[in-house]
C-alpha positions as a Markdown table, in Angstrom:
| # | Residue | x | y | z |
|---|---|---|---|---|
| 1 | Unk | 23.0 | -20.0 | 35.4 |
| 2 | Unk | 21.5 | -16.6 | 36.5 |
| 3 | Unk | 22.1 | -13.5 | 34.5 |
| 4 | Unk | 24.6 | -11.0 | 36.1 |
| 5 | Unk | 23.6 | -7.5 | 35.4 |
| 6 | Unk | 26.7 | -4.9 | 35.4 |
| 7 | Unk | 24.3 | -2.3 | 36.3 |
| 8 | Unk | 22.0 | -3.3 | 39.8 |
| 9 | Unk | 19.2 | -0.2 | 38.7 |
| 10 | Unk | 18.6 | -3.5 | 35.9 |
| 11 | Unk | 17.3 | -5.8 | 38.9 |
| 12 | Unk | 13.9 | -4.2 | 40.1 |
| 13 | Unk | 12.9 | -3.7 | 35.9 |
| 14 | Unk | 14.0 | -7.7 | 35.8 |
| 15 | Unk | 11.8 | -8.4 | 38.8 |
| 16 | Unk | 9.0 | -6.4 | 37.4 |
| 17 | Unk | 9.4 | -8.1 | 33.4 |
| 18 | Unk | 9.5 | -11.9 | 35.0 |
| 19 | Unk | 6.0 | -10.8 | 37.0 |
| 20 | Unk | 4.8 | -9.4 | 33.3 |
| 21 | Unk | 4.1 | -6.0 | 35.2 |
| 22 | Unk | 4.1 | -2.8 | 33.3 |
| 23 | Unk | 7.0 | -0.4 | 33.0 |
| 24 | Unk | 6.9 | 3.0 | 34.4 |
| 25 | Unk | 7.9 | 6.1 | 32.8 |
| 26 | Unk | 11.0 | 6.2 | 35.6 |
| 27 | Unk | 11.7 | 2.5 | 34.2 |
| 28 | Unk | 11.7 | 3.9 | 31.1 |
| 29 | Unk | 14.5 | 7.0 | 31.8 |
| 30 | Unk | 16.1 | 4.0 | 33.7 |
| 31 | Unk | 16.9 | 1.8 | 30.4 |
| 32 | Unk | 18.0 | 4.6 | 28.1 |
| 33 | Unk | 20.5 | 5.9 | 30.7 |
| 34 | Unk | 21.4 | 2.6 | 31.3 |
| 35 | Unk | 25.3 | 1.7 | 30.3 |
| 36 | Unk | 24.5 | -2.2 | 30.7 |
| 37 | Unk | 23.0 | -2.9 | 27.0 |
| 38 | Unk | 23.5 | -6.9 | 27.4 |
| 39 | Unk | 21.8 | -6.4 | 30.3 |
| 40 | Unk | 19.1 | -4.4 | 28.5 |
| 41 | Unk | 18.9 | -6.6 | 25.9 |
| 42 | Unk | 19.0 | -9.7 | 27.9 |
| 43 | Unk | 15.4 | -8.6 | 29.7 |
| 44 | Unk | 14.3 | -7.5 | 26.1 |
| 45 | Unk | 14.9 | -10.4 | 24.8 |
| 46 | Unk | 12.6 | -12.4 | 27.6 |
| 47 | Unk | 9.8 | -10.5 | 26.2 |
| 48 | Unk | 10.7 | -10.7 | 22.7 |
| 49 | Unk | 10.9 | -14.8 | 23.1 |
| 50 | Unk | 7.3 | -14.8 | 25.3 |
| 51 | Unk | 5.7 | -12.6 | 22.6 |
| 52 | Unk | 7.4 | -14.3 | 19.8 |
| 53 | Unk | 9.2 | -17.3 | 20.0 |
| 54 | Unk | 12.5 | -18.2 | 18.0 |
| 55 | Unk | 10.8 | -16.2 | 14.9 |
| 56 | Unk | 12.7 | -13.7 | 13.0 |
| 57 | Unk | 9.8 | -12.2 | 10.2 |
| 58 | Unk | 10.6 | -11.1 | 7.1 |
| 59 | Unk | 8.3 | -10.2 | 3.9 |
| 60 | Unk | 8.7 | -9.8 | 0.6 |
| 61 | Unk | 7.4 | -6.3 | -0.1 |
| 62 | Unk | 8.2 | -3.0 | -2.5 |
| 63 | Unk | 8.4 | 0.5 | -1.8 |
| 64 | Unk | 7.5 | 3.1 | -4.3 |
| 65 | Unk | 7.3 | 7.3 | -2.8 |
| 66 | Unk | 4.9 | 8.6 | -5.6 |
| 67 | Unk | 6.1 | 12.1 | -5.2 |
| 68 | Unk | 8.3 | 14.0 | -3.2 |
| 69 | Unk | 7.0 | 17.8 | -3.6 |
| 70 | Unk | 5.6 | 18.5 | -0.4 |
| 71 | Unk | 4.2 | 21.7 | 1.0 |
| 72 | Unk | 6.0 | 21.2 | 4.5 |
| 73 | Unk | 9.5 | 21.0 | 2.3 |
| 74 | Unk | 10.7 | 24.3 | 4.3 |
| 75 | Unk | 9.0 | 23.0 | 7.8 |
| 76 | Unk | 10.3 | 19.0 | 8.1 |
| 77 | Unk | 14.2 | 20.2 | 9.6 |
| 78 | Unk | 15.1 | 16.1 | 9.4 |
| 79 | Unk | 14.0 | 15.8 | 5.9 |
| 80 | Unk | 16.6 | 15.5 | 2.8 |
| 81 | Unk | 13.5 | 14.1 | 0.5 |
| 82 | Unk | 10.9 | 16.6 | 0.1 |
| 83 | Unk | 11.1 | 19.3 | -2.5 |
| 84 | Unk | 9.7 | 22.9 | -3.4 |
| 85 | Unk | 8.2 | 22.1 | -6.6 |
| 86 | Unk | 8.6 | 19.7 | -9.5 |
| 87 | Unk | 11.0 | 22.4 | -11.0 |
| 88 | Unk | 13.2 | 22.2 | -8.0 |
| 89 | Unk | 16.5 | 19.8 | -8.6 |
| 90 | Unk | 15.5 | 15.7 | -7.4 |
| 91 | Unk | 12.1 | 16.7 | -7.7 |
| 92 | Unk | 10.1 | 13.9 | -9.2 |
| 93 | Unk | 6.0 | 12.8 | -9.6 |
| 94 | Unk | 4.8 | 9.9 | -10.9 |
| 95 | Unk | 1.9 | 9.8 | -13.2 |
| 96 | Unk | -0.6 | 6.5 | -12.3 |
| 97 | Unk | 0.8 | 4.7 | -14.9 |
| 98 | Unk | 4.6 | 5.3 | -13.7 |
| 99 | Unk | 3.1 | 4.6 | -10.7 |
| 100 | Unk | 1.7 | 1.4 | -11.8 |
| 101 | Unk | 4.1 | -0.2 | -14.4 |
| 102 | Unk | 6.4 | 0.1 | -10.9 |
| 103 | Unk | 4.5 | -2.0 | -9.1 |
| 104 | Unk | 3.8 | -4.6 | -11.7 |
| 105 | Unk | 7.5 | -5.8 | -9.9 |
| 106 | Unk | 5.6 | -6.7 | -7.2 |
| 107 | Unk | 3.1 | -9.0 | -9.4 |
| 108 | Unk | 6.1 | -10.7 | -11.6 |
| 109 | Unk | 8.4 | -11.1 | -8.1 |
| 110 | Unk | 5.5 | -12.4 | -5.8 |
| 111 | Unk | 5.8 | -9.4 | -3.3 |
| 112 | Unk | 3.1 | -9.6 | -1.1 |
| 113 | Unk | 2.7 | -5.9 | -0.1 |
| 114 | Unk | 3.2 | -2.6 | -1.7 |
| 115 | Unk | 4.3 | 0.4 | 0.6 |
| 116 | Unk | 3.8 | 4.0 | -0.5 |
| 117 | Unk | 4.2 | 7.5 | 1.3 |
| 118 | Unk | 4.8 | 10.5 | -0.3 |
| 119 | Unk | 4.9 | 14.7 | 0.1 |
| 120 | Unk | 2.2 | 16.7 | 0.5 |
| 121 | Unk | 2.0 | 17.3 | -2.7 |
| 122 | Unk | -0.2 | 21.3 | -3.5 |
| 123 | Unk | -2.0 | 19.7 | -6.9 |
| 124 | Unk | -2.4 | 16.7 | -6.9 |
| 125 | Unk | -6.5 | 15.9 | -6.9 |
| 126 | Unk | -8.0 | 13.6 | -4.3 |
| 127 | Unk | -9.1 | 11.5 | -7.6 |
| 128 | Unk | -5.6 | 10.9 | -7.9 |
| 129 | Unk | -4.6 | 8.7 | -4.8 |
| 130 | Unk | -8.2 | 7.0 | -5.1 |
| 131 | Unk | -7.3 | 6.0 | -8.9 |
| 132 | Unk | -3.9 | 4.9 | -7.7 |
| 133 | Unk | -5.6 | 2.6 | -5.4 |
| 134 | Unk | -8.3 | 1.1 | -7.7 |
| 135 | Unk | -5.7 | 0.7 | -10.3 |
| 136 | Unk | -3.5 | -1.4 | -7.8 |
| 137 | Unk | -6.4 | -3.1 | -6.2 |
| 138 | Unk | -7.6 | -4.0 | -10.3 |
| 139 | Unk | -4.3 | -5.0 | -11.1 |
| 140 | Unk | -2.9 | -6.9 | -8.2 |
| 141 | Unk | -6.0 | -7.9 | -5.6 |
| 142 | Unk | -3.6 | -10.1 | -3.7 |
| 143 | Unk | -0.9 | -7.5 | -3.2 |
| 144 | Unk | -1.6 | -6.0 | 0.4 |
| 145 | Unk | -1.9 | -2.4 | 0.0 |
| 146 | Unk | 0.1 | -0.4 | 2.6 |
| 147 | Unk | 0.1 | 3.3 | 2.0 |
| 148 | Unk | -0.3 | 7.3 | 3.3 |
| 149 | Unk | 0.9 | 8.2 | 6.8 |
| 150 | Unk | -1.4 | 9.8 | 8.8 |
| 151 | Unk | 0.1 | 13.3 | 7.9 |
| 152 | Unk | -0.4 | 12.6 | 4.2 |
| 153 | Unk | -4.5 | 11.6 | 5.6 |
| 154 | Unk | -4.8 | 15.1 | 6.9 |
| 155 | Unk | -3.5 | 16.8 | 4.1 |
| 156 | Unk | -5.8 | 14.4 | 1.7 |
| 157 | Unk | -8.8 | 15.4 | 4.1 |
| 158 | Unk | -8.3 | 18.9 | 3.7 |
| 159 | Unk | -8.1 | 18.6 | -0.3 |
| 160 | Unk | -11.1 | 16.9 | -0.7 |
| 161 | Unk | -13.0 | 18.9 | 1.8 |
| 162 | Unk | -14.0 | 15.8 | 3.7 |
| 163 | Unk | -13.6 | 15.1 | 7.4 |
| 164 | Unk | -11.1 | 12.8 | 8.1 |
| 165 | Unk | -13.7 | 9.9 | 8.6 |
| 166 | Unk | -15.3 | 10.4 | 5.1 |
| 167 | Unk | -11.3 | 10.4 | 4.1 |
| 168 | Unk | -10.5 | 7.3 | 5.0 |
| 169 | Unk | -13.6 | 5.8 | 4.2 |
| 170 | Unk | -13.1 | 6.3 | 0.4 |
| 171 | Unk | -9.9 | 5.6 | 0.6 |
| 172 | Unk | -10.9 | 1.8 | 1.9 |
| 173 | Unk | -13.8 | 1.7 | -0.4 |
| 174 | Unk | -10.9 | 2.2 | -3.2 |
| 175 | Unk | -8.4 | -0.4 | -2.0 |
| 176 | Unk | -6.8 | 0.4 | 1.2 |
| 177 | Unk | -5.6 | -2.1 | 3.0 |
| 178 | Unk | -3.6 | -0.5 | 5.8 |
| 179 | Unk | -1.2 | 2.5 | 7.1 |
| 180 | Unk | 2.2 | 2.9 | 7.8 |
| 181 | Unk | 3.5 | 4.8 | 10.8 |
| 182 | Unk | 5.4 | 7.3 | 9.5 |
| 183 | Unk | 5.0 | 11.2 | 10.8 |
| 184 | Unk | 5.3 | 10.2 | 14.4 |
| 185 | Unk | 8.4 | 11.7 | 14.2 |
| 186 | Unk | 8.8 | 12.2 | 18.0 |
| 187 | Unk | 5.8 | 13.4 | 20.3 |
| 188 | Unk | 6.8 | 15.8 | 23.1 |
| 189 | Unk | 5.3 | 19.3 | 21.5 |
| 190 | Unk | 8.4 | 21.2 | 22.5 |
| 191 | Unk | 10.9 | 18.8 | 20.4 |
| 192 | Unk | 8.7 | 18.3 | 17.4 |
| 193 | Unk | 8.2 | 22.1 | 17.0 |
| 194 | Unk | 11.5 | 22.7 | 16.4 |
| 195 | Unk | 12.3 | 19.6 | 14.3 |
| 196 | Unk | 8.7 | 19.9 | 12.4 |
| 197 | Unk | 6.9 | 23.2 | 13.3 |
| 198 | Unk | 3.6 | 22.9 | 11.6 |
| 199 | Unk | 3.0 | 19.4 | 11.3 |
| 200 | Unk | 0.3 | 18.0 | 12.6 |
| 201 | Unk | 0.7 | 17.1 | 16.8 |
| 202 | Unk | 0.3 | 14.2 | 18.4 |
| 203 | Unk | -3.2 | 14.0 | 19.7 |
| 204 | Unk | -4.2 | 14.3 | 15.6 |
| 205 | Unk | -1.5 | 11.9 | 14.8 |
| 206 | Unk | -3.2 | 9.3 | 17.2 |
| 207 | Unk | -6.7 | 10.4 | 16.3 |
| 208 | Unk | -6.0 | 9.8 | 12.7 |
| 209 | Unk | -5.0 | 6.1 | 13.5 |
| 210 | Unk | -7.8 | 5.5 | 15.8 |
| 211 | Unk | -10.6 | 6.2 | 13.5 |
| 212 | Unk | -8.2 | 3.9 | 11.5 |
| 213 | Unk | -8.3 | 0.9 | 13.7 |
| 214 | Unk | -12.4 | 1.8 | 13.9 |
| 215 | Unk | -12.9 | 1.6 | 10.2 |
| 216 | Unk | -11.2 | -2.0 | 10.2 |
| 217 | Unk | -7.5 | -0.5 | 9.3 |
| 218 | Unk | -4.9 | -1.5 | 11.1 |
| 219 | Unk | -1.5 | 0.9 | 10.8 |
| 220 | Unk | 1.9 | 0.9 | 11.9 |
| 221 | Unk | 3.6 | 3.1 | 14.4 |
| 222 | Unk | 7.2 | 4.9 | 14.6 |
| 223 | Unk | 9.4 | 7.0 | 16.4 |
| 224 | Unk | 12.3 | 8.9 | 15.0 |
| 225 | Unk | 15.2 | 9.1 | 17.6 |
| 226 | Unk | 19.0 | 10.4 | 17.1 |
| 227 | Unk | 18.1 | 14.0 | 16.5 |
| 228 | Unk | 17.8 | 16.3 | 19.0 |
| 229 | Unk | 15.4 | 14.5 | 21.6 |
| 230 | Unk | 16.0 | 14.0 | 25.4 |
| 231 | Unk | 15.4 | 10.5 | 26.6 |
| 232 | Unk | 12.3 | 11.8 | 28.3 |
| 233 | Unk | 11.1 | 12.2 | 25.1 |
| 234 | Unk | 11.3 | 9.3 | 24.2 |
| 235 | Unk | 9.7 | 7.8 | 26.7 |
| 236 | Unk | 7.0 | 9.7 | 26.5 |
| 237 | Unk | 6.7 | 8.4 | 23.1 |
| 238 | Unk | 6.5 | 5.1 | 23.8 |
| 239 | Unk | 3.9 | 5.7 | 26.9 |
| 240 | Unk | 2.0 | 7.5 | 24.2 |
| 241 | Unk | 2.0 | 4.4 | 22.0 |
| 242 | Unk | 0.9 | 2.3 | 24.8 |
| 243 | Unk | -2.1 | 4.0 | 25.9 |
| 244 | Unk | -3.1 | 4.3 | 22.0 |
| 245 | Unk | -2.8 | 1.2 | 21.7 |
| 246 | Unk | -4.9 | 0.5 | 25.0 |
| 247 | Unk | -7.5 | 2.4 | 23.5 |
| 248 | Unk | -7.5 | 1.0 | 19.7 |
| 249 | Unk | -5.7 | -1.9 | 19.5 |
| 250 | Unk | -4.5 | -1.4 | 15.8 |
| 251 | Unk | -1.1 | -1.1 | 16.2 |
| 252 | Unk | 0.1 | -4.1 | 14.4 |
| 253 | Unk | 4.3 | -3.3 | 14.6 |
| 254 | Unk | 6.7 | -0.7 | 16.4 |
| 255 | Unk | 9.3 | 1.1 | 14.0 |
| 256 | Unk | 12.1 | 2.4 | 15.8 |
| 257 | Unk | 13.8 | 5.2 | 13.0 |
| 258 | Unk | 17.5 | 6.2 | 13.2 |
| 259 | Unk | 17.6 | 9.4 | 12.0 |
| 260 | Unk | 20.1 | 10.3 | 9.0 |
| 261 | Unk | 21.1 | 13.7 | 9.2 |
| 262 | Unk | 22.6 | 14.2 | 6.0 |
| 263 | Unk | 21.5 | 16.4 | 3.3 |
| 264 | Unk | 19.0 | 17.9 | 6.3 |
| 265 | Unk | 18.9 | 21.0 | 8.1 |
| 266 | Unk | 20.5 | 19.2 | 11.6 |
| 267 | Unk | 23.4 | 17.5 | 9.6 |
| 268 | Unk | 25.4 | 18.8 | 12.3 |
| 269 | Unk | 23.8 | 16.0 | 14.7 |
| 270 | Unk | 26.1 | 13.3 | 15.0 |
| 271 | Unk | 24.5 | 9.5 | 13.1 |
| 272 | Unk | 23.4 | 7.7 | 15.7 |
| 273 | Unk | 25.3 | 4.8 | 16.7 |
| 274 | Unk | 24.9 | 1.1 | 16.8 |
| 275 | Unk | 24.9 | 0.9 | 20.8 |
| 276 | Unk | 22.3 | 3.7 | 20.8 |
| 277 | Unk | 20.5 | 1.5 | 17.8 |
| 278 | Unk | 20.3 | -1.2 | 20.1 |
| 279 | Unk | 19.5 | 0.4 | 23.2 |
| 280 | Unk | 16.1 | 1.8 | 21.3 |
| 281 | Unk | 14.9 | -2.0 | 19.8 |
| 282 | Unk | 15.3 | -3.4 | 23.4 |
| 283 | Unk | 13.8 | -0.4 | 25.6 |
| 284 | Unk | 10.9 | -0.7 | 22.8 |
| 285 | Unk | 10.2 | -3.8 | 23.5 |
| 286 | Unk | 10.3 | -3.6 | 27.4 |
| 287 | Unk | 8.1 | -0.8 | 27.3 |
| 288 | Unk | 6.0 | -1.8 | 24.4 |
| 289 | Unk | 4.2 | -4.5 | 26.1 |
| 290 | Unk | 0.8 | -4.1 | 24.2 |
| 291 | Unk | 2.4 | -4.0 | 20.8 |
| 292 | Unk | 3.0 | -7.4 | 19.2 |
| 293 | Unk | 5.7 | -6.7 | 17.0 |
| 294 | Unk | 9.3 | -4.3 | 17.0 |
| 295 | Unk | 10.7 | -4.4 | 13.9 |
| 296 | Unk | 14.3 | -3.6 | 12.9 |
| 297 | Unk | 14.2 | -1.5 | 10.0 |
| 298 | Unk | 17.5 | -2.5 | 8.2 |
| 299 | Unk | 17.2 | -0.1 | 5.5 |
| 300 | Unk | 18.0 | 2.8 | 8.5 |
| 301 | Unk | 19.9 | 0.9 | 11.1 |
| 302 | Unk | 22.1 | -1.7 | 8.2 |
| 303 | Unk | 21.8 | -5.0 | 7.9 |
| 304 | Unk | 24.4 | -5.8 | 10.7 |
| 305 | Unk | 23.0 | -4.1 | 13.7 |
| 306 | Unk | 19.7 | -4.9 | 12.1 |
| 307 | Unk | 20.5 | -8.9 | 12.6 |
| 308 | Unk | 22.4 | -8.6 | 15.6 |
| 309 | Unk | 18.7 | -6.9 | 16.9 |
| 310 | Unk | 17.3 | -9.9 | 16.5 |
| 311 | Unk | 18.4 | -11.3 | 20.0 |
| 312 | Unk | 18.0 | -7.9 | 21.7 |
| 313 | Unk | 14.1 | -7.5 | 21.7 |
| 314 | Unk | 13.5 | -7.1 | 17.5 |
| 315 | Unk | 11.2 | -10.3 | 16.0 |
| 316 | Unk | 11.1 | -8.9 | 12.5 |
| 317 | Unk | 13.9 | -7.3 | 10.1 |
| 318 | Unk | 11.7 | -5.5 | 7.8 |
| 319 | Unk | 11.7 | -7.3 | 3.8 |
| 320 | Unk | 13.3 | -7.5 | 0.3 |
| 321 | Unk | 12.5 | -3.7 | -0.2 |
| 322 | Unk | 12.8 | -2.3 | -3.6 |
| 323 | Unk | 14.0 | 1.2 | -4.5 |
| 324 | Unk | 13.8 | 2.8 | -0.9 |
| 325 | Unk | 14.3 | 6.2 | -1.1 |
| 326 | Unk | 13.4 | 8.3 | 1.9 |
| 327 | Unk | 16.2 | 7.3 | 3.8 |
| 328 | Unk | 19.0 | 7.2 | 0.9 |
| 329 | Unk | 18.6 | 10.5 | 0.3 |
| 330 | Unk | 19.5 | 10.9 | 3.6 |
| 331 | Unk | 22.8 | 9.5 | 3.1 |
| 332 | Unk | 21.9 | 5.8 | 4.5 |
| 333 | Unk | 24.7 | 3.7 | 2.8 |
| 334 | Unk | 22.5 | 0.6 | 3.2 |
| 335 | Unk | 21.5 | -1.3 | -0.3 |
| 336 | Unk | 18.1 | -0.4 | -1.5 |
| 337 | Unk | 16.9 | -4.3 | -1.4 |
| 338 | Unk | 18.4 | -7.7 | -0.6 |
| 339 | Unk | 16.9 | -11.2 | -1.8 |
| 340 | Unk | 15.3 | -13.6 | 0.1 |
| 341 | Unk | 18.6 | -15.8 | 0.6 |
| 342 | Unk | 20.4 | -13.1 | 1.7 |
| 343 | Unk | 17.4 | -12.1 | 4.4 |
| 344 | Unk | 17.1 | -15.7 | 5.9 |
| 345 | Unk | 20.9 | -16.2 | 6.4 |
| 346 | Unk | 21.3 | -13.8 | 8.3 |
| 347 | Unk | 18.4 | -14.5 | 10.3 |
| 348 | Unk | 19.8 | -17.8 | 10.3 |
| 349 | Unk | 23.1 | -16.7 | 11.6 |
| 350 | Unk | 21.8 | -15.3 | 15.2 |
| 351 | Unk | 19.6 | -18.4 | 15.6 |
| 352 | Unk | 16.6 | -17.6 | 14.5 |
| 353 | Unk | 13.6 | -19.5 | 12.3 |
| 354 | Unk | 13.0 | -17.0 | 9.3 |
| 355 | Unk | 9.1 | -16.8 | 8.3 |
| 356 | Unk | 7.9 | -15.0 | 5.4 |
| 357 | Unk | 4.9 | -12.9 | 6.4 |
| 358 | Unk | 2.7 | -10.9 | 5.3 |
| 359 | Unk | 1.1 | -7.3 | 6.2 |
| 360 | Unk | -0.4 | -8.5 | 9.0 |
| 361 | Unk | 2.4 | -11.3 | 10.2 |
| 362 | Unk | 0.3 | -14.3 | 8.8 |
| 363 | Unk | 2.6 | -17.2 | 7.8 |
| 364 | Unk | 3.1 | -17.1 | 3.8 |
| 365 | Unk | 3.2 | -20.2 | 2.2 |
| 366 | Unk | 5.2 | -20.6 | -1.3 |
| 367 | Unk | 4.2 | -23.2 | -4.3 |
| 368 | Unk | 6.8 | -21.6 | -7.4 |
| 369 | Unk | 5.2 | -18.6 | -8.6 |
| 370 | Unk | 2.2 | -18.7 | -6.5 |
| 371 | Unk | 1.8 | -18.1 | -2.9 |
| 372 | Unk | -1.4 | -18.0 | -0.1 |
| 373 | Unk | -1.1 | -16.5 | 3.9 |
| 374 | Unk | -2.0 | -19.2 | 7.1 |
| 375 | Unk | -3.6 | -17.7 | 9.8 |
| 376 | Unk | -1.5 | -17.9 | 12.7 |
């Protein structure tokens, strides 16, 4: 039975996904204006399942934010997590043992990664996040290591007085594994200087992760949406990706981000809602084509719309999680973690084969308290 699409724009961007021939920036404008989201997510869906397969990921993983004082506290507009100072009210920073008796969870529940990101924070020595690393790497050595966006690399650069290469390098040398793709925020200069004036731009956003990928670090890579973007914007953003991508090949996942405008300077931006959710996880993927991954990040978009993205171009909800912050404090009413039961029913319930991954989406294999990754 052919596929009807409500809207005919749909047919040429079918044509063009059945011939596996890249999407255009038009194509792009195209989808996100696009009323037909079953027919969206019907073409995203193609891709997901050539790329794929029946797979839904999920890991077992733990988030802990080390600090959220941040020098850019007065700059980020979409931020409700960063503070002045440690004096200022929700303010918190966690010495290396805090830091470190929190992630013994990870050892005692078999996590198999530990994600951290933080503020910029104005004291904190260099010595700091290198110790922070050794101690996990000492205590921990299966435990992937997942931490610092490439904003927080900058900023640790220009502490140490190192160049960003020398930066990265140590950090390696002391136990990092890999990078998240946070501070993407949303490229287009004009929108991200009025959402994040002062934050570092694109092109050293991209250059950050490239030297990355050259040092043998793969990262992550995100785009915050539901603010006050165009949908050229967000196009762009994804083209962007694309041609890093082209160039490093590092990109491991895509991380579309709802944004959560309360407790922020744009709380008078409507939440974004689950259409709009969905529309962004399938026009990813279309566009995406060089990525191997888009992940559904339940903690932002719930664990409903999160499952149902499963079939419209998503192949990995995200993990167990454990005291997420960022996004709470942003009024997300989602829980903070979920058990592995309640992760692979609901992969389950859209059809899907759950797979516990790790980091880098090798199969993870489970004998009682102990546990190994299978190349795929």
């Amino acid at each position: 039975m052919t596929f009807q699409f409500s809207d005919q724009k749909l047919i040429p961007i079918h044509e063009k996904v059945m011939a596996e021939a890249r999407l255009s920036f038009e194509d792009g404008v195209t989808l996100f204006q696009s009323l037909d989201l079953l027919g969206i997510g019907y073409l995203a869906n193609i891709v997901r399942e050539r790329k794929n397969g029946n797979i839904g990921y999920y890991n077992l993983n733990q988030h802990i934010d080390y600090t959220n004082v941040c020098i850019l506290h007065a700059r980020c507009h979409f931020c409700a997590f960063a503070r002045k100072n440690i004096e200022t009210e929700g303010a918190w920073e966690l010495s290396l043992e805090q830091f470190l008796d929190k992630a013994m969870y990870s050892r005692e529940q078999g996590c198999t990664e530990i994600h951290s990101v933080g503020g910029l924070h104005p004291t904190l020595p260099f010595d700091y996040y290198l110790a922070l690393l050794r101690g996990l790497k000492e205590r921990m050595p299966q435990v992937h290591r997942k931490l610092f966006t490439a904003v927080e690399i900058h900023h640790l650069a220009r502490i140490s007085k190192q160049s960003i290469k020398e930066t990265l390098i140590a950090l390696k040398e002391a136990g990092l594994d890999s990078m998240p793709g946070g501070g993407a925020e949303i490229f287009a200069q004009e929108t991200r200087d009025k959402i994040c004036p002062g934050k570092i731009d694109a092109d050293e956003w991209f250059d950050i992760h490239w030297q990355a990928h050259q040092l043998g670090i793969p990262s992550n890579v995100t785009m915050l949406y539901g603010h006050i973007e165009t949908l050229e914007d967000r196009v762009d953003h994804l083209i962007r990706i694309r041609e890093g991508q082209t160039r490093s090949g590092g990109f491991v996942t895509f991380i579309p981000l709802a944004f959560h405008p309360e407790n922020t300077r744009l709380a008078y931006v409507p939440s974004t809602s689950g259409l709009t959710d969905l529309r962004c996880i399938s026009v990813s993927r279309l566009m995406l084509d060089n990525i191997p991954h888009i992940r559904a990040y339940w903690i932002m978009l719930g664990l409903k719309t999160a499952q149902i993205a499963l079939n419209f171009g998503a192949d990995d909800i995200h993990g167990t999680v454990t005291e997420e912050k960022i996004t709470h404090m942003a009024g997300a009413s989602s829980p903070q973690s979920v058990s592995v039961d309640q992760i692979s029913r609901l992969i389950q319930e859209v059809g899907r084969n759950p797979v516990e991954r790790d980091t880098l989406y090798n199969e993870v294999i489970r004998d009682g308290n102990r546990w190994h990754s299978v190349a795929a």
